[in-house]
C-alpha positions, 0 to 999 in steps of 0.5 A, spaced: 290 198 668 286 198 674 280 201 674 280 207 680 274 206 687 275 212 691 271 208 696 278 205 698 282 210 699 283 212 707 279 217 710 280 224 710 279 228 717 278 234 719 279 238 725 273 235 730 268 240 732 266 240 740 259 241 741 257 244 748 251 244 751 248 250 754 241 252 757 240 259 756 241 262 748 241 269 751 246 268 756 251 263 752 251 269 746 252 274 751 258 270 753 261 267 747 258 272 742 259 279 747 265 276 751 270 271 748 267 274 741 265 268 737 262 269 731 255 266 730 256 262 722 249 258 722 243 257 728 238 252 726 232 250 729 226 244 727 221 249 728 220 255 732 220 255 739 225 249 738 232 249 742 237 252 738 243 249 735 249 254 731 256 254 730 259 260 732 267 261 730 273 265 732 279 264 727 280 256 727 276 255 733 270 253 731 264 251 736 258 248 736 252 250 741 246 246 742 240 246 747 239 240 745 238 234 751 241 228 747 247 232 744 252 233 750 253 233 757 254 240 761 261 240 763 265 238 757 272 241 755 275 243 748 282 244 747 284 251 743 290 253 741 291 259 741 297 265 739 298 271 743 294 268 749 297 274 754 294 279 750 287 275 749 287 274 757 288 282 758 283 283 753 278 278 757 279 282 764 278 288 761 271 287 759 270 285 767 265 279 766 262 279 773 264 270 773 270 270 769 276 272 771 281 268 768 288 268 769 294 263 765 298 258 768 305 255 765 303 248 764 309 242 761 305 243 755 305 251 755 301 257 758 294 255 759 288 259 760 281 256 762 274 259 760 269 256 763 262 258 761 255 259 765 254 252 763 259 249 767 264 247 759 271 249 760 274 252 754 282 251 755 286 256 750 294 254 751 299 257 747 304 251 746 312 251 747 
């Protein structure tokens, strides 16, 4: 009998977790907590009056936000499938945010709504055909 190394086995992924900049705590939880309505999973800090960084989720979707210079660059984009993508949007415009008045495009891959936050990073939800 061989004896079993679990050191050979292939890697096992999960989903990838995009990591967004953002400058201003307040203004990223208003819009991601207040607006799109993440959760906030964990917030650590090296030491107090240091940048944060947390993971903030919304069913699947899972988020990390850094304030952090060497963690990502402002501008980024994460692709978030999503069901119900009409009834989410509807729920968006009514909370009129006063700088994001998204709308859905029909794309060969399926409806696609992109989100952009006060850092510049787009958040494309798409429900898929």
């Amino acid at each position: 009998m061989r004896n079993f190394d679990p050191k050979s086995l292939p890697p096992r992924f999960a989903m990838p977790v995009p990591i967004f900049r953002i400058f201003d705590e307040a203004v990223a939880r208003a819009f991601y907590v207040d607006f799109l309505e993440f959760k906030v999973r964990w917030e650590h800090r090296f030491a107090p009056g240091k940048p944060l960084y947390a993971e903030i989720a919304r069913g699947g979707a899972v988020l990390h936000l850094s304030g952090h210079h060497g963690d990502a660059c402002p501008g980024a984009a994460a692709y978030l499938p999503v069901e119900g993508l009409g009834a989410f949007r509807d729920a968006l415009l009514a909370k009129r945010h006063p700088n994001a008045r998204p709308d859905i495009e029909t794309r060969p891959w399926g409806d696609e709504m992109i989100v952009i936050d006060p850092f510049s990073n787009r958040l494309r939800f798409c429900e898929e055909r």
